[in-house]
N, CA, C and O atoms as CSV, one atom per row, in Angstrom:
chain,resi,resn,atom,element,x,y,z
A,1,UNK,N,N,8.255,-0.487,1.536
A,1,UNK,CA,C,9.505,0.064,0.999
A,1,UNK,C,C,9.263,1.463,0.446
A,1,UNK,O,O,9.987,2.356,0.885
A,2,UNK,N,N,8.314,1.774,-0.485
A,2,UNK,CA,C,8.060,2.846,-0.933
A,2,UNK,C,C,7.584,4.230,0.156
A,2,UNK,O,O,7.652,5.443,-0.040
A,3,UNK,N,N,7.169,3.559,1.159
A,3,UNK,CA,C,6.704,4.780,2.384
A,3,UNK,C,C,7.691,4.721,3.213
A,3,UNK,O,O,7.545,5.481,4.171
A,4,UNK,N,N,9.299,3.686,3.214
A,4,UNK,CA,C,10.017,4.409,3.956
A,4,UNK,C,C,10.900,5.293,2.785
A,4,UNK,O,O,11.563,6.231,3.229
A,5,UNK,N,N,10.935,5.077,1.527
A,5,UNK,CA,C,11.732,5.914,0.669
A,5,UNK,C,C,10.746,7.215,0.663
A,5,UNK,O,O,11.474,7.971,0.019
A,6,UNK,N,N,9.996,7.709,0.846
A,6,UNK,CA,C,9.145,8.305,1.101
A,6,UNK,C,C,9.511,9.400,2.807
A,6,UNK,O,O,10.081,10.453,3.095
A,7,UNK,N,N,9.122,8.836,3.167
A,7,UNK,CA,C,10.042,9.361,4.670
A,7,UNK,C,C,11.288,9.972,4.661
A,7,UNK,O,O,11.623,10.862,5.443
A,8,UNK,N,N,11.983,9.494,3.772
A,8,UNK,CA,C,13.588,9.739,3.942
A,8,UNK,C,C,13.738,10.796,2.972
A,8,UNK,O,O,14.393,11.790,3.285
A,9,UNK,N,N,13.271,10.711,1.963
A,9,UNK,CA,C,12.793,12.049,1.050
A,9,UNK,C,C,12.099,13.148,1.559
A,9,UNK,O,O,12.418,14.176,0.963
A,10,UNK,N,N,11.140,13.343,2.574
A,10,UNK,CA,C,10.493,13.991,3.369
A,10,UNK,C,C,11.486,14.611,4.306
A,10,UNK,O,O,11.570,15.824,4.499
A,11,UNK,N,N,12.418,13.467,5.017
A,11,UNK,CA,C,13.567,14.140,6.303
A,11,UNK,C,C,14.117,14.503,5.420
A,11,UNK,O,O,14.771,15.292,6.102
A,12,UNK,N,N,14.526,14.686,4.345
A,12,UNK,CA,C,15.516,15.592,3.776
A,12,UNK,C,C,15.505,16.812,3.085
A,12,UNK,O,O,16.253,17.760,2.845
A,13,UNK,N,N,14.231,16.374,2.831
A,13,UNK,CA,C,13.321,18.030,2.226
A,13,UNK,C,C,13.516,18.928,3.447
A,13,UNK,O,O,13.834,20.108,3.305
A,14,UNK,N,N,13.312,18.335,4.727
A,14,UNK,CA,C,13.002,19.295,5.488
A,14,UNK,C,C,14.517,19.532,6.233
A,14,UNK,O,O,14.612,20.228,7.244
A,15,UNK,N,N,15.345,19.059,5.787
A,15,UNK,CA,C,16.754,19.806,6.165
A,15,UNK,C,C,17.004,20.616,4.970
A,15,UNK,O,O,17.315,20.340,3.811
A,16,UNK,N,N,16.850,21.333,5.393
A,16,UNK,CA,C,17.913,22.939,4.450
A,16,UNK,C,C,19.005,22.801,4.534
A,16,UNK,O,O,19.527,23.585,3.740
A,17,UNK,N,N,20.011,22.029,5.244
A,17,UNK,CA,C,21.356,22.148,5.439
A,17,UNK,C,C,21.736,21.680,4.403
A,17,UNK,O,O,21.544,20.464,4.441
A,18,UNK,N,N,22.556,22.246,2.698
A,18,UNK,CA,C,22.785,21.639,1.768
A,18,UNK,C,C,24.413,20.745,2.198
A,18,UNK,O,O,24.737,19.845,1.424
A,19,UNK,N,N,24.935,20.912,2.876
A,19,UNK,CA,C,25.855,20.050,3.476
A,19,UNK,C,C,25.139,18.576,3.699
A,19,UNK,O,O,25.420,17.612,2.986
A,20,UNK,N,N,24.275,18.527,4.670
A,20,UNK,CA,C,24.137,17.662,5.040
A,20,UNK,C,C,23.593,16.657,4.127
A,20,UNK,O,O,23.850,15.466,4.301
A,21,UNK,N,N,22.886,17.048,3.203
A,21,UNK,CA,C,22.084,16.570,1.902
A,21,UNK,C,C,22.642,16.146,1.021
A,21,UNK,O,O,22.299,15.348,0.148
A,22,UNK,N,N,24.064,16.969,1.314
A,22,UNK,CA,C,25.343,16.643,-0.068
A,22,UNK,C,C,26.540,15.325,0.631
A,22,UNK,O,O,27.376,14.797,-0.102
A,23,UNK,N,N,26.417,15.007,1.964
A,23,UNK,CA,C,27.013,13.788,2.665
A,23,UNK,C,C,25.807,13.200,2.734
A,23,UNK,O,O,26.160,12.191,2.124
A,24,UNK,N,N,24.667,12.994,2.974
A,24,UNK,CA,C,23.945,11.722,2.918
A,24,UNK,C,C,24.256,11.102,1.326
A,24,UNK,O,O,24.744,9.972,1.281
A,25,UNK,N,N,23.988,11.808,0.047
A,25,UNK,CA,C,23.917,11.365,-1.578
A,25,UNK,C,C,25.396,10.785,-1.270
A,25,UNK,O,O,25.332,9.558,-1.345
A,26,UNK,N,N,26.342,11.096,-1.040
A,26,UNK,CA,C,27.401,10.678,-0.883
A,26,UNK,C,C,27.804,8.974,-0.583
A,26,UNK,O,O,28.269,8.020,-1.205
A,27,UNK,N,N,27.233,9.339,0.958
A,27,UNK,CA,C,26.927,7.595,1.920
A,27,UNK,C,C,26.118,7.049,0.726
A,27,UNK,O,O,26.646,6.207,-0.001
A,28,UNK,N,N,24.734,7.527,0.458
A,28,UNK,CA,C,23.994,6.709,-0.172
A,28,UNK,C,C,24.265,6.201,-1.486
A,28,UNK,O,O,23.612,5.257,-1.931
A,29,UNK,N,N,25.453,6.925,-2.335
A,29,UNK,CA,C,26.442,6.066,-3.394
A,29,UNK,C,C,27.261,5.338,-3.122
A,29,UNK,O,O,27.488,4.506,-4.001
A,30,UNK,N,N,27.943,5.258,-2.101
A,30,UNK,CA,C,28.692,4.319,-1.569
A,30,UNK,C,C,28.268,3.204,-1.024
A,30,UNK,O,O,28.881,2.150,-1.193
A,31,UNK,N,N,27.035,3.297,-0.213
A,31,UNK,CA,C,26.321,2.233,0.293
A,31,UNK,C,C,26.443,1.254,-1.153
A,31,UNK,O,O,27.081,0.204,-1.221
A,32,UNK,N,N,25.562,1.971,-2.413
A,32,UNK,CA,C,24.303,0.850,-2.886
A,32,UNK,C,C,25.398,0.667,-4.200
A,32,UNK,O,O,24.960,-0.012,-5.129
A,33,UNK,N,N,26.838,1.240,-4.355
A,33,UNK,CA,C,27.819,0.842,-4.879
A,33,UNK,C,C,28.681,-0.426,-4.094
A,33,UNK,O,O,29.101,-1.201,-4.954
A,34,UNK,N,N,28.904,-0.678,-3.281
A,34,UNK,CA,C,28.660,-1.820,-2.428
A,34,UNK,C,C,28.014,-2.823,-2.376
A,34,UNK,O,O,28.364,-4.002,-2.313
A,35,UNK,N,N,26.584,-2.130,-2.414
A,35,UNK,CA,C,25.836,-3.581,-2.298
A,35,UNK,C,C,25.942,-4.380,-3.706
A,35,UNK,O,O,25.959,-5.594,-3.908
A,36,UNK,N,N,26.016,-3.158,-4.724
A,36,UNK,CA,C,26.683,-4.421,-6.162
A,36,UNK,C,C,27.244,-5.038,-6.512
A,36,UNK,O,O,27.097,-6.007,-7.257
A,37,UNK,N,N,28.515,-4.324,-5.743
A,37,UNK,CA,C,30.035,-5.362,-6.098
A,37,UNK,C,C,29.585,-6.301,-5.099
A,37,UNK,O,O,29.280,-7.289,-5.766
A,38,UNK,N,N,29.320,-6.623,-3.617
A,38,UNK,CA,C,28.673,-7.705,-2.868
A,38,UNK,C,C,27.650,-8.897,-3.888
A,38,UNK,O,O,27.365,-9.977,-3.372
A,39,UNK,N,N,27.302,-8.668,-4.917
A,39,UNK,CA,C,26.393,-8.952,-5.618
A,39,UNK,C,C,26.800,-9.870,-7.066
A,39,UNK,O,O,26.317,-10.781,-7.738
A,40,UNK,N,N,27.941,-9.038,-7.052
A,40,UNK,CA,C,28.912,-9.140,-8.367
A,40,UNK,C,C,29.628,-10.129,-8.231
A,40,UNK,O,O,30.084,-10.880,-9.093
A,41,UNK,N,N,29.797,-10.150,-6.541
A,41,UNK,CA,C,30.889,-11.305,-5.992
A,41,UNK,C,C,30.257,-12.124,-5.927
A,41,UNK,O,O,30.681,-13.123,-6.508
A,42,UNK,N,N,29.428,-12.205,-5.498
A,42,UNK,CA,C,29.195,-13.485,-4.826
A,42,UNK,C,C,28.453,-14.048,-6.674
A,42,UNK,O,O,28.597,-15.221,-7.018
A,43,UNK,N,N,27.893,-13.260,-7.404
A,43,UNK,CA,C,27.403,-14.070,-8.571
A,43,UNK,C,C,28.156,-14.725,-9.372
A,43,UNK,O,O,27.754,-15.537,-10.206
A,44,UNK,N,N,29.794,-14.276,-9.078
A,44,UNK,CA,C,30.830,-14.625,-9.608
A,44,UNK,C,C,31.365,-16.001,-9.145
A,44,UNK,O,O,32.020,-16.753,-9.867
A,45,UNK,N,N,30.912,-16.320,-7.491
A,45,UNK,CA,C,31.120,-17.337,-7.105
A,45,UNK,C,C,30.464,-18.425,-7.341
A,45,UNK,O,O,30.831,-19.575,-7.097
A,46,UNK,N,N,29.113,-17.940,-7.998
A,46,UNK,CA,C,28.080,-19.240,-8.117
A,46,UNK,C,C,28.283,-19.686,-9.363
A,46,UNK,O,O,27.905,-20.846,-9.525
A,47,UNK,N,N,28.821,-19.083,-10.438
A,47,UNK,CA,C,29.476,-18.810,-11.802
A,47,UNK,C,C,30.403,-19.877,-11.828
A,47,UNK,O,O,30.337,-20.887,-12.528
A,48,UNK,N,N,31.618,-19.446,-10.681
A,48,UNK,CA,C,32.574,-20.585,-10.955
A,48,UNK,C,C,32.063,-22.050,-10.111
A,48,UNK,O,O,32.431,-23.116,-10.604
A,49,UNK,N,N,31.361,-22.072,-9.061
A,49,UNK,CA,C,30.765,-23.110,-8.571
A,49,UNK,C,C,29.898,-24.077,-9.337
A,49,UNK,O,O,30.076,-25.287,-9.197
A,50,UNK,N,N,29.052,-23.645,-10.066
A,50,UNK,CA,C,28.058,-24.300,-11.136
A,50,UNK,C,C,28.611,-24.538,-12.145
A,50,UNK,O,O,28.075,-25.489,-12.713
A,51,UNK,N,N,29.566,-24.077,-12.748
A,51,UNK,CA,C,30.279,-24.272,-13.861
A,51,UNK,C,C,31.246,-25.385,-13.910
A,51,UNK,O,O,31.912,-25.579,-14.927
């Protein structure tokens, strides 16, 4: 995990395009804002299930 976060930090160093750098941070808040509420939900379901 750490050598592909590593990599992806590397491909981006090496784009100069501050556009492009400023839509990946973008995707990549939206992604892992996602994957919480996915997270949120479903913990919410085991919440009312176990309960």
């Amino acid at each position: 995990m750490a050598t592909m976060d590593a990599e992806l930090i590397d491909a981006r160093a090496g784009k100069l395009d501050e556009d492009y750098i400023y839509e990946w941070s973008i995707f990549e808040i939206i992604t892992n804002f996602l994957v919480v509420m996915l997270f949120s939900y479903v913990g919410g379901l085991f919440v009312i299930l176990f309960i």
